[in-house]
C-alpha positions, 0 to 999 in steps of 0.5 A, spaced: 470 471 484 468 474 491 472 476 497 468 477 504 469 485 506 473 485 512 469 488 518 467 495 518 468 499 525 464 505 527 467 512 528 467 511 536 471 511 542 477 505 540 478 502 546 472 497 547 470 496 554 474 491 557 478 491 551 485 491 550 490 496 550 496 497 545 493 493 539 499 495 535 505 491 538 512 489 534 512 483 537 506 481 532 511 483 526 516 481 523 518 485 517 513 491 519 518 496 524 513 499 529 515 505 533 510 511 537 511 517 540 506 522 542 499 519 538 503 517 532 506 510 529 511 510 525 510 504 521 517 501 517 517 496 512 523 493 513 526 488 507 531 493 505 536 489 502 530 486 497 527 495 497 522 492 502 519 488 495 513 484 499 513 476 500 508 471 503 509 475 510 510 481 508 503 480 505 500 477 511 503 483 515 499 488 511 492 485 511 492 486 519 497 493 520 491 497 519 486 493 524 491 494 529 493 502 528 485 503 528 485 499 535 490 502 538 487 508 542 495 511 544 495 512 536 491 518 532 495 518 526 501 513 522 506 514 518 507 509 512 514 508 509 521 504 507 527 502 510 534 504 506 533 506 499 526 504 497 518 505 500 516 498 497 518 494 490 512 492 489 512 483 490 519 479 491 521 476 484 527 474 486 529 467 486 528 462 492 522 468 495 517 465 500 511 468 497 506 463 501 501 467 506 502 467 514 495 466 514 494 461 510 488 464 506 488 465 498 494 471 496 488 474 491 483 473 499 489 477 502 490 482 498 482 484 498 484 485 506 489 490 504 486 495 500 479 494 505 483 495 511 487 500 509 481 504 506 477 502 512 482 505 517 479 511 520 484 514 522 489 518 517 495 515 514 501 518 511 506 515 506 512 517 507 515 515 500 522 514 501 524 511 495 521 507 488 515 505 490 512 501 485 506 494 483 504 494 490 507 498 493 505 503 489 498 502 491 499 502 499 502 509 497 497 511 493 490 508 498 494 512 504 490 519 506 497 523 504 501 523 500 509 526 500 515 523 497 522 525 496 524 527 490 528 521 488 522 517 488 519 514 483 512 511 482 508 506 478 505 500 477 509 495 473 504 488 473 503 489 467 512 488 466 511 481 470 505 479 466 500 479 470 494 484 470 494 490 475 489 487 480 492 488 486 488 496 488 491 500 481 485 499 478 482 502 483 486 509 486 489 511 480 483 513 474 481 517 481 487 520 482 490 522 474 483 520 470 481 514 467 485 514 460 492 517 463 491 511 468 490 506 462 496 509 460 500 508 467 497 502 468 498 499 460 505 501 460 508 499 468 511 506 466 514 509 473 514 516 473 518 521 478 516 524 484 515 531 480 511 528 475 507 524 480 506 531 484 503 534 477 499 529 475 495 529 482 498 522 485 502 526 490 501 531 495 508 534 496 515 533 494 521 535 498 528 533 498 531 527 498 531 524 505 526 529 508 520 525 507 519 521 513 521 527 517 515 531 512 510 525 513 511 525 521 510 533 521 503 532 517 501 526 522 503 529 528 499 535 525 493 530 524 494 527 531 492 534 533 486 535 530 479 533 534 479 525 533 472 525 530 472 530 526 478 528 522 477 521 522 469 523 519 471 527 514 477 522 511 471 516 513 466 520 509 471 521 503 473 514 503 466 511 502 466 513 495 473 510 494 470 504 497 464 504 493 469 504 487 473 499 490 468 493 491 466 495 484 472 494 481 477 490 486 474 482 486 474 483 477 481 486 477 483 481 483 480 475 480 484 476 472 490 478 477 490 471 479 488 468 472 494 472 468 499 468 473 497 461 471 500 464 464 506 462 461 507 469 460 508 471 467 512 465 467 517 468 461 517 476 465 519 472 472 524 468 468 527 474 465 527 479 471 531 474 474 537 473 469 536 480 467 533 479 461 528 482 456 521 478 457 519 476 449 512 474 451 508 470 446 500 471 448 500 464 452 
């Protein structure tokens, strides 16, 4: 299965002549909060009753955010997290959830935008993880530039929990962070591990106090803001080729058996089970 790249942008003056202004705009959002001031985004996922868990629009939401940071010439630098207790639950499980796409193209298609576009974003990104951050948003987190959490948070990719195959980016950026049997380990088990063992293990930059990430986040962000635009948007785009490079190897398998292992009865028992708050009794089918 093959997914087209999304369109690369050259390091360059972000405003296109004759282009328009102020690309990153609420009005095209509905469960990402936007807000910037002095260069910076601070970009709020914003499904907190459900731990900002991603459904179909969330989903479509994050294929286009990071085109939008890039294109915005008033923004130098963003801020990623969650609203309420958590950063992001990773996919909506839960009963009556709309997991259909806005854009109306193949989730596994979306889901190939999310990690090139967010890779492809020049400029630099921070994670401000808040909370559990966890599946998919474990991925989102960990693909950012910068990585601060608060110390009650917790991070892991647990697909494997729900039946289904770690495809989503995991398979990417965690053997480059912790080295490729302790990411076997992670990504086998769907064990989530707390924000100091996350710092231990690479995974994340700094940890700080419970509810102090945003306001860490934003000063490392404000921090990049500063700094002169090309040098620092060279230097990330020059780290990121080789994430890239890895990515374009790794991510059309991982995303084509993701989509495989939600055909099995597997996955339908986990999805079942986690919904009536059961343990799942897989059977291999």
């Amino acid at each position: 299965m093959r997914f087209a790249a999304a369109p690369r942008r050259i390091i360059a003056d972000t405003t296109p002549e004759g282009g328009e202004k102020n690309m990153l705009k609420q009005e095209n959002y509905e469960h990402i909060l936007i807000e910037k001031s002095d260069g910076v985004a601070i970009l709020t996922l914003n499904r907190p009753e459900k731990l900002n868990a991603v459904n179909g629009v969330l989903h479509s939401e994050l294929t286009t955010i990071f085109l939008d940071v890039m294109s915005d010439p008033d923004v130098r630098a963003a801020v990623i997290t969650g609203a309420g207790r958590g950063f992001c639950a990773g996919g909506d499980f839960s009963g009556g959830a709309n997991m259909a796409p806005k854009t109306g193209m193949p989730m596994m298609q979306e889901a190939r935008r999310i990690v090139d576009n967010l890779l492809d974003c020049e400029k630099p990104i921070v994670a401000a993880v808040n909370g559990a951050a966890t599946g998919l948003g474990a991925t989102v987190a960990l693909l950012c530039d910068v990585v601060i959490a608060a110390r009650n948070a917790r991070i892991g990719d647990p697909h494997v929990k729900m039946g289904i195959t770690a495809g989503d980016g995991g398979a990417v950026i965690w053997p480059l962070l912790v080295g490729v049997n302790r990411a076997k380990q992670m990504l086998m088990t769907g064990d989530l591990w707390t924000a100091d063992e996350a710092y231990a293990m690479g995974l994340v930059n700094k940890v700080v106090d419970e509810g102090e990430a945003l306001n860490a986040g934003l000063a490392m962000a404000r921090r990049l803001a500063a700094g002169a635009p090309y040098a620092v948007q060279s230097s990330k785009v020059s780290v990121n080729k080789f994430i890239k490079a890895i990515s374009n190897l790794v991510l059309p398998l991982s995303l084509a058996l993701e989509e495989v292992s939600m055909t099995k009865a597997d996955h339908r028992e986990a999805v079942s089970a986690w919904q009536q708050k059961r343990e799942p009794k897989f059977t291999g089918r």
